[in-house]
PyMOL commands that place a pseudoatom at each C-alpha (Angstrom):
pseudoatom trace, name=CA, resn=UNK, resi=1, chain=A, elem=C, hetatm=0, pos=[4.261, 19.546, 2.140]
pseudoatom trace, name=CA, resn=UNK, resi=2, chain=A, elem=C, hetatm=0, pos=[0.979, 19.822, 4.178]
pseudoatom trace, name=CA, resn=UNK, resi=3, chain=A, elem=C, hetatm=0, pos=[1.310, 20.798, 7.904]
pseudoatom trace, name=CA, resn=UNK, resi=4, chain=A, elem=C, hetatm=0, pos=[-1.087, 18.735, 9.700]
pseudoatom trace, name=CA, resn=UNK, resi=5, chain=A, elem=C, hetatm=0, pos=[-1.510, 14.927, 9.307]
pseudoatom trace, name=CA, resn=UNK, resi=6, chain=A, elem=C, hetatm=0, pos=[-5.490, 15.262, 8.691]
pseudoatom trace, name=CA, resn=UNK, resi=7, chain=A, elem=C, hetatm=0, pos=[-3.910, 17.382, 5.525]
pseudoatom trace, name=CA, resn=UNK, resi=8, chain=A, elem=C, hetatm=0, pos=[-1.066, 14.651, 4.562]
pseudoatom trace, name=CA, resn=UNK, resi=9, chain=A, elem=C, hetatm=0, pos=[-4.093, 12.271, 4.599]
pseudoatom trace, name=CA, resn=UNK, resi=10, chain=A, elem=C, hetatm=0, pos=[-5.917, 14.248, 1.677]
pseudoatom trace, name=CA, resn=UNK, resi=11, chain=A, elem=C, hetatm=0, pos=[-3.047, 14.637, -0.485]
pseudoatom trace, name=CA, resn=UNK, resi=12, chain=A, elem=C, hetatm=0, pos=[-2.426, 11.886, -2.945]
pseudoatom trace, name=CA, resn=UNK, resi=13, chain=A, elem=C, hetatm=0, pos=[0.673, 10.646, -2.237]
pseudoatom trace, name=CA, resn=UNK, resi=14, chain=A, elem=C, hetatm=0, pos=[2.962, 8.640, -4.551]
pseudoatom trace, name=CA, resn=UNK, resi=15, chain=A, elem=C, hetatm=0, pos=[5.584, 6.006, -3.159]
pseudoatom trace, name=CA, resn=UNK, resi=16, chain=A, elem=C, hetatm=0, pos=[8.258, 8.472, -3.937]
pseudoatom trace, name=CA, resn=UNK, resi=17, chain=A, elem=C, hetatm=0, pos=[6.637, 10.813, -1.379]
pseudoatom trace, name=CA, resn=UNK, resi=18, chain=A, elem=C, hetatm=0, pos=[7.819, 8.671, 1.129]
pseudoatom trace, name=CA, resn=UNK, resi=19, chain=A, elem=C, hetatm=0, pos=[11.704, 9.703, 0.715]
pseudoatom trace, name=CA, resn=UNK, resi=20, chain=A, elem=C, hetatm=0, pos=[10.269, 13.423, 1.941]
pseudoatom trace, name=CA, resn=UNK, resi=21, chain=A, elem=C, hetatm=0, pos=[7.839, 12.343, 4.479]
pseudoatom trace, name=CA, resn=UNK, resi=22, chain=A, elem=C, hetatm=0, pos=[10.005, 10.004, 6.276]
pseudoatom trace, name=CA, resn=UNK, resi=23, chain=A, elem=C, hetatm=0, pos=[13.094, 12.267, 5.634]
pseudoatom trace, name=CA, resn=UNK, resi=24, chain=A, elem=C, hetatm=0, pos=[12.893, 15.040, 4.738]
pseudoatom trace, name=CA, resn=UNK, resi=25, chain=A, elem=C, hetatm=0, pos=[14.503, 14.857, 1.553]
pseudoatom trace, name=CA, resn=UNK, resi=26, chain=A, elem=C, hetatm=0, pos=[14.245, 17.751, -0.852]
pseudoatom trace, name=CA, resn=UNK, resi=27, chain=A, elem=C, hetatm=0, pos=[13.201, 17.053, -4.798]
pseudoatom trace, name=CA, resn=UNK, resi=28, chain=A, elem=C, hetatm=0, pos=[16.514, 16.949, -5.968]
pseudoatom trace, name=CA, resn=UNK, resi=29, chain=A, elem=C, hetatm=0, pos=[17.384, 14.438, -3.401]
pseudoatom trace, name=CA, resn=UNK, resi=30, chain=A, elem=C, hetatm=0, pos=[14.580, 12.773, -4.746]
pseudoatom trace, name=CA, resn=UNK, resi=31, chain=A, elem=C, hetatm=0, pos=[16.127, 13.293, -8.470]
pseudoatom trace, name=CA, resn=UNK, resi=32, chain=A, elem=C, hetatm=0, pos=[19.505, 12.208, -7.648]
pseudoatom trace, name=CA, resn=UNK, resi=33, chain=A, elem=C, hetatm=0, pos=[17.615, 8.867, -6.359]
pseudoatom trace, name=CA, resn=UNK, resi=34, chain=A, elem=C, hetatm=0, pos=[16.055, 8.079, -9.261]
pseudoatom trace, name=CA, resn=UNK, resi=35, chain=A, elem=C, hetatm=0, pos=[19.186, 8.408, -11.619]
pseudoatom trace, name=CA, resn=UNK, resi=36, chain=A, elem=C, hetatm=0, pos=[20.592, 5.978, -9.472]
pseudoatom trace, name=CA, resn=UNK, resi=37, chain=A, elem=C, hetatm=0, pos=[18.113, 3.780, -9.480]
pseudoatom trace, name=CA, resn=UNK, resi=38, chain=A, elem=C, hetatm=0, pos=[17.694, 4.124, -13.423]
pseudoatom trace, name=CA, resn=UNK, resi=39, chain=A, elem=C, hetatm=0, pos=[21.487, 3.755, -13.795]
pseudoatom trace, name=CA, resn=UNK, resi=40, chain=A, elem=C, hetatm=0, pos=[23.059, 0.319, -15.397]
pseudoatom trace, name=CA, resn=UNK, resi=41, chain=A, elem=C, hetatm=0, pos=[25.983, 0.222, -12.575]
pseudoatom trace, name=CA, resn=UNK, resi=42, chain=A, elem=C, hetatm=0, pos=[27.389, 2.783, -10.062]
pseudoatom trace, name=CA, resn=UNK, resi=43, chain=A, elem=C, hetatm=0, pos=[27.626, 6.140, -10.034]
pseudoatom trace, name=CA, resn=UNK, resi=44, chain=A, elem=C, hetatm=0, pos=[29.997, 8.666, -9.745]
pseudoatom trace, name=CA, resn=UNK, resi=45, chain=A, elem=C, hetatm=0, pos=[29.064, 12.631, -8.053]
pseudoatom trace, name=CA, resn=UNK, resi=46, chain=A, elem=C, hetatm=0, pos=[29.884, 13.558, -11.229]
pseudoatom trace, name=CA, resn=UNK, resi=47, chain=A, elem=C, hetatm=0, pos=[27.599, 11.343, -13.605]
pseudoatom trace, name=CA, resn=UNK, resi=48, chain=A, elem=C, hetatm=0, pos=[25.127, 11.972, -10.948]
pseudoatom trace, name=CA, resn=UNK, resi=49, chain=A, elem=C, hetatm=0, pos=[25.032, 15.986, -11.383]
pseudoatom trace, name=CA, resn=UNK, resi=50, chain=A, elem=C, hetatm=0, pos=[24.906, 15.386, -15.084]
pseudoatom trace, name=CA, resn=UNK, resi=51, chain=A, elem=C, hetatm=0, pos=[21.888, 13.043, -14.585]
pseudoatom trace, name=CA, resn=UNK, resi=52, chain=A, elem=C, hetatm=0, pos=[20.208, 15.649, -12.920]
pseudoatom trace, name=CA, resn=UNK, resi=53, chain=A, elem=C, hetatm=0, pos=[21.799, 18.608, -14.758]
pseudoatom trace, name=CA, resn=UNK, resi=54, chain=A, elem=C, hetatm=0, pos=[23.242, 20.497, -11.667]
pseudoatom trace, name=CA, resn=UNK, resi=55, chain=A, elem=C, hetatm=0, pos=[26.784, 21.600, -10.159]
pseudoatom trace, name=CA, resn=UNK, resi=56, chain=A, elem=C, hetatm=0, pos=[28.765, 18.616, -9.029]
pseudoatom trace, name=CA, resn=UNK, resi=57, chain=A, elem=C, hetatm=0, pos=[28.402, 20.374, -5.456]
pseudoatom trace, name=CA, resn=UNK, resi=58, chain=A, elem=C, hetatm=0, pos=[25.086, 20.873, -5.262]
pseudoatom trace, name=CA, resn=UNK, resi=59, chain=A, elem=C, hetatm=0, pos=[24.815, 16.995, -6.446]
pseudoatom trace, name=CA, resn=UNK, resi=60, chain=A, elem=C, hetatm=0, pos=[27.014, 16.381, -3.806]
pseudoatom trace, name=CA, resn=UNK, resi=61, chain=A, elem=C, hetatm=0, pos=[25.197, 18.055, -0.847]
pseudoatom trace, name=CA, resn=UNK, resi=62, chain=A, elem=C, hetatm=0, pos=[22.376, 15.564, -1.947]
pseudoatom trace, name=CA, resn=UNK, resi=63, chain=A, elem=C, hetatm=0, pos=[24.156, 12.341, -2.360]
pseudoatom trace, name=CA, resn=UNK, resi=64, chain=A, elem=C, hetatm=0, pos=[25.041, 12.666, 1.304]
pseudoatom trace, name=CA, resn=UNK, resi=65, chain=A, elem=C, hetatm=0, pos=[21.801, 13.502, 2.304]
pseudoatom trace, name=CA, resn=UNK, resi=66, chain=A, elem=C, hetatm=0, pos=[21.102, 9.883, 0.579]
pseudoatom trace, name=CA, resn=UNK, resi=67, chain=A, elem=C, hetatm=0, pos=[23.902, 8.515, 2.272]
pseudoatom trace, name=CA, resn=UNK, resi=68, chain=A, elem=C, hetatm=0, pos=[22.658, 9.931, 6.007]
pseudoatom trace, name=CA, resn=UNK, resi=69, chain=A, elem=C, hetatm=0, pos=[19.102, 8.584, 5.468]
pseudoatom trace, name=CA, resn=UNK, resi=70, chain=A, elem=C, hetatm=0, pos=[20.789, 5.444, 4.345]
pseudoatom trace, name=CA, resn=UNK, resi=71, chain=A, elem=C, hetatm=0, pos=[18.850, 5.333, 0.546]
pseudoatom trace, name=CA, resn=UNK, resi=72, chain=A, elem=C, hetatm=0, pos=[22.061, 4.919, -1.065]
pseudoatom trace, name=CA, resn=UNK, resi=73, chain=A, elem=C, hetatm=0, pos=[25.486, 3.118, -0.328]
pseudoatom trace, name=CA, resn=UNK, resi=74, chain=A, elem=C, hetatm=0, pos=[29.006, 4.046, -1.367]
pseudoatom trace, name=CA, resn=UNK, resi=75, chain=A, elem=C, hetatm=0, pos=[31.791, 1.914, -3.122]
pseudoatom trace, name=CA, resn=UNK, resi=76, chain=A, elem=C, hetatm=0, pos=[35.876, 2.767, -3.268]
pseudoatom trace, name=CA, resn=UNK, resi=77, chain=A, elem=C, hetatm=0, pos=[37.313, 2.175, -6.509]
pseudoatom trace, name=CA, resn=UNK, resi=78, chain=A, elem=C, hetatm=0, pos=[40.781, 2.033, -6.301]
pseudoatom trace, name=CA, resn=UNK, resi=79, chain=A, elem=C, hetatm=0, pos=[43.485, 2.733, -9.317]
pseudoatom trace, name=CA, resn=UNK, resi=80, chain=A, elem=C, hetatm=0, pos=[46.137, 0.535, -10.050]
pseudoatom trace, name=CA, resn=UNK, resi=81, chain=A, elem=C, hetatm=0, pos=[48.447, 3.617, -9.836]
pseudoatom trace, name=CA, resn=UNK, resi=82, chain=A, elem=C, hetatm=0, pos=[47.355, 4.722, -6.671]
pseudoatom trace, name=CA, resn=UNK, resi=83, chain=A, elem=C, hetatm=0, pos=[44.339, 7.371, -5.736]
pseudoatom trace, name=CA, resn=UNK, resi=84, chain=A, elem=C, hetatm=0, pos=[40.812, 6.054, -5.636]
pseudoatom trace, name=CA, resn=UNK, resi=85, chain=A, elem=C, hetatm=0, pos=[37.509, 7.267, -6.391]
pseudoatom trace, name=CA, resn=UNK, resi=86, chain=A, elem=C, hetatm=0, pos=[33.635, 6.497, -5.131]
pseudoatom trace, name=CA, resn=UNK, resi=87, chain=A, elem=C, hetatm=0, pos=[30.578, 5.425, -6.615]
pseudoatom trace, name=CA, resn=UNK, resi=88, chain=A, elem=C, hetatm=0, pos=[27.150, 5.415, -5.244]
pseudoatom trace, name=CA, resn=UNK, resi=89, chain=A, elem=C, hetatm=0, pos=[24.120, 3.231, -6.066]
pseudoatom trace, name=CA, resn=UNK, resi=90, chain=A, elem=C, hetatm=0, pos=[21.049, 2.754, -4.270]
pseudoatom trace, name=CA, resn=UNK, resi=91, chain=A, elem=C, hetatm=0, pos=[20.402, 0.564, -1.443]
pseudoatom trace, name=CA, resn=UNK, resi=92, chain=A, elem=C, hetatm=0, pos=[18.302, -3.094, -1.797]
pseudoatom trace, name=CA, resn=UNK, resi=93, chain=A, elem=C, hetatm=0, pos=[14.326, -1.508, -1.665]
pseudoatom trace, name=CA, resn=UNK, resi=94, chain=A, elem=C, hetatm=0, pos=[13.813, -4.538, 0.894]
pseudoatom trace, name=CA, resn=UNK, resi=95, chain=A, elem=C, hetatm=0, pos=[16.231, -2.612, 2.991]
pseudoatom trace, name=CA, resn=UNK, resi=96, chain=A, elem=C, hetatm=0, pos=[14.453, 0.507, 2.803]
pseudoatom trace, name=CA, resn=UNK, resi=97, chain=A, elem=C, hetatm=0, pos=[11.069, -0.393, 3.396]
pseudoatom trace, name=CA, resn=UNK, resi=98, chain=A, elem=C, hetatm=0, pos=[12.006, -2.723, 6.447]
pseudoatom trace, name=CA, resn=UNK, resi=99, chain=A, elem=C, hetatm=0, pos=[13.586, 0.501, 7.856]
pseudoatom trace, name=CA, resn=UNK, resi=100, chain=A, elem=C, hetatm=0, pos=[10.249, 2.892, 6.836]
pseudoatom trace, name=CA, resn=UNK, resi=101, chain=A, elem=C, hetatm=0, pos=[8.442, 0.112, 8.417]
pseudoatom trace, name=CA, resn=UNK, resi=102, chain=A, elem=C, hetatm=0, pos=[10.798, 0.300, 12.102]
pseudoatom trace, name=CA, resn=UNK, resi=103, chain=A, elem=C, hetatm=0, pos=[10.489, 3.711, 11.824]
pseudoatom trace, name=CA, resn=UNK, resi=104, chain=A, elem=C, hetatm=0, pos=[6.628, 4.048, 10.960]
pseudoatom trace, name=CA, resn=UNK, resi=105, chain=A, elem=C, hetatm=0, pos=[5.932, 1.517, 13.833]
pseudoatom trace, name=CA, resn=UNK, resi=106, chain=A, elem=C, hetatm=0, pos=[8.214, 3.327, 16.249]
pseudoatom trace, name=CA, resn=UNK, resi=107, chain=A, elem=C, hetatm=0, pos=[6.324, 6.737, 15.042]
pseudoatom trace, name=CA, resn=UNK, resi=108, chain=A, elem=C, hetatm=0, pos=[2.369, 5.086, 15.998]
pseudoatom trace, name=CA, resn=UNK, resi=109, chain=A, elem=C, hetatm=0, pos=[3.763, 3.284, 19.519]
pseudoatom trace, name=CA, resn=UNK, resi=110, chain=A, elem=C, hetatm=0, pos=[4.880, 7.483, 20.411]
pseudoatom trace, name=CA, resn=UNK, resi=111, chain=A, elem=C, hetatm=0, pos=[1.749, 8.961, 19.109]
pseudoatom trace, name=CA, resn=UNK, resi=112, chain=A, elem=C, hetatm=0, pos=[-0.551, 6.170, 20.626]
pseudoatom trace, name=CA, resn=UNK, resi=113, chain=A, elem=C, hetatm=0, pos=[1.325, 6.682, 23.972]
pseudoatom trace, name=CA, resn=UNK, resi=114, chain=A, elem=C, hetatm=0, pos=[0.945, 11.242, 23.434]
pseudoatom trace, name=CA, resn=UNK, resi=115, chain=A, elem=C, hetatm=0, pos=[-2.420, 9.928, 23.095]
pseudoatom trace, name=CA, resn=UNK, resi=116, chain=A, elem=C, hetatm=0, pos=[-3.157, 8.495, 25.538]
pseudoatom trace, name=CA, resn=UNK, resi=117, chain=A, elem=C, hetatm=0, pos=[-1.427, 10.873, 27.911]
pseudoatom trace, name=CA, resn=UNK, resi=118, chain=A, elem=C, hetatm=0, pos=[-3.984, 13.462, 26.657]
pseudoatom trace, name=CA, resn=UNK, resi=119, chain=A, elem=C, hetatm=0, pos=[-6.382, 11.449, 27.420]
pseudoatom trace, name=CA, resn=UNK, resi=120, chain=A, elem=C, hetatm=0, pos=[-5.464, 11.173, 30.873]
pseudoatom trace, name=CA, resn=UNK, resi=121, chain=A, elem=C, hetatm=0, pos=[-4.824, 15.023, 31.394]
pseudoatom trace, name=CA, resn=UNK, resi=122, chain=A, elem=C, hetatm=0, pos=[-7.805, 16.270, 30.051]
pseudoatom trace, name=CA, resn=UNK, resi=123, chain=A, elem=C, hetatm=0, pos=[-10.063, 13.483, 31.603]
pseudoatom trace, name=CA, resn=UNK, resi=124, chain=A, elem=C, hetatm=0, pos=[-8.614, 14.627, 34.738]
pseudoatom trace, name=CA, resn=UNK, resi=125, chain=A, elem=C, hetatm=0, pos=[-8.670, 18.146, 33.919]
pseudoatom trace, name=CA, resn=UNK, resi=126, chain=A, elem=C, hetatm=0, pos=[-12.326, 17.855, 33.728]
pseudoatom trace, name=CA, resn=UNK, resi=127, chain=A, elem=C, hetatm=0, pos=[-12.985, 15.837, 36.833]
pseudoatom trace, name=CA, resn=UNK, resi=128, chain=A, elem=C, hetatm=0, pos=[-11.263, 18.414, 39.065]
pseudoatom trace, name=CA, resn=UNK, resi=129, chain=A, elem=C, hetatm=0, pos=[-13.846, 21.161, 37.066]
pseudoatom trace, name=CA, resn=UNK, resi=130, chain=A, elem=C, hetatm=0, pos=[-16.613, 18.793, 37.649]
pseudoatom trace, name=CA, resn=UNK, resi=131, chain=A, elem=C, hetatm=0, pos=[-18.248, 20.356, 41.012]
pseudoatom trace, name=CA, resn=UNK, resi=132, chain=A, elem=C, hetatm=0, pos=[-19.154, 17.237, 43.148]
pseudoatom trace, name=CA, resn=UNK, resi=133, chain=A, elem=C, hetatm=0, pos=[-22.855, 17.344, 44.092]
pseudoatom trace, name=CA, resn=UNK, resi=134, chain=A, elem=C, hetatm=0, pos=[-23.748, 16.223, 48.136]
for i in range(1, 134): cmd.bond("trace and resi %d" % i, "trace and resi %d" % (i + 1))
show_as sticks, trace
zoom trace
């Protein structure tokens, strides 16, 4: 991922990129995602390590990632006999992109106002270096 935003600005990006830059989410996270998304129903850890041919752990460590950032939602299925299991699938993409939207409109109203305070310290920095003439 770029380092500066001048550099994120260059790069084309495709709507998938936003599950990293808004997230953080690493490329399997990203994989895991999509089976999900592809997927007919539900998904167990399982299925979803097979999907994306990796240890169920590994597939594990990224379903909660998905979970944390709130990309997918988990179901209990219970047994008749007793015990349960849980399935994942992915949350409404209304959902998501009203959240990206909060989140990129809380990200511009902090950088407008870091902004602006640099304007004021360095317009005042240079008054107080600007000798006053009599």
């Amino acid at each position: 991922m770029p380092d500066s935003m001048s550099e994120q600005l260059q790069q084309d990006m495709q709507c998938e990129g936003l599950l990293e830059c808004f997230h953080g989410l690493k490329q399997l996270d990203k994989e895991c995602f999509r089976a999900l998304v592809a997927a007919d129903e539900p998904m167990t850890v399982d299925e979803i390590a097979d999907a994306v041919d990796r240890e169920r752990s590994t597939a594990y460590r990224a379903v909660q990632r998905l979970l944390q950032t709130g990309f997918i939602q988990k179901d209990q299925v219970n047994y008749d006999q007793g015990g349960y299991y849980h399935v994942y699938f992915p949350t409404d993409p209304s959902k998501l992109a009203d959240s990206m939207q909060r989140m990129l409109n809380d990200w511009y109203a902090k950088m407008g106002q870091l902004i602006q305070e640099f304007e004021d310290k360095y317009e005042q920095a240079q008054a107080d270096a600007t000798p006053i003439e009599s």
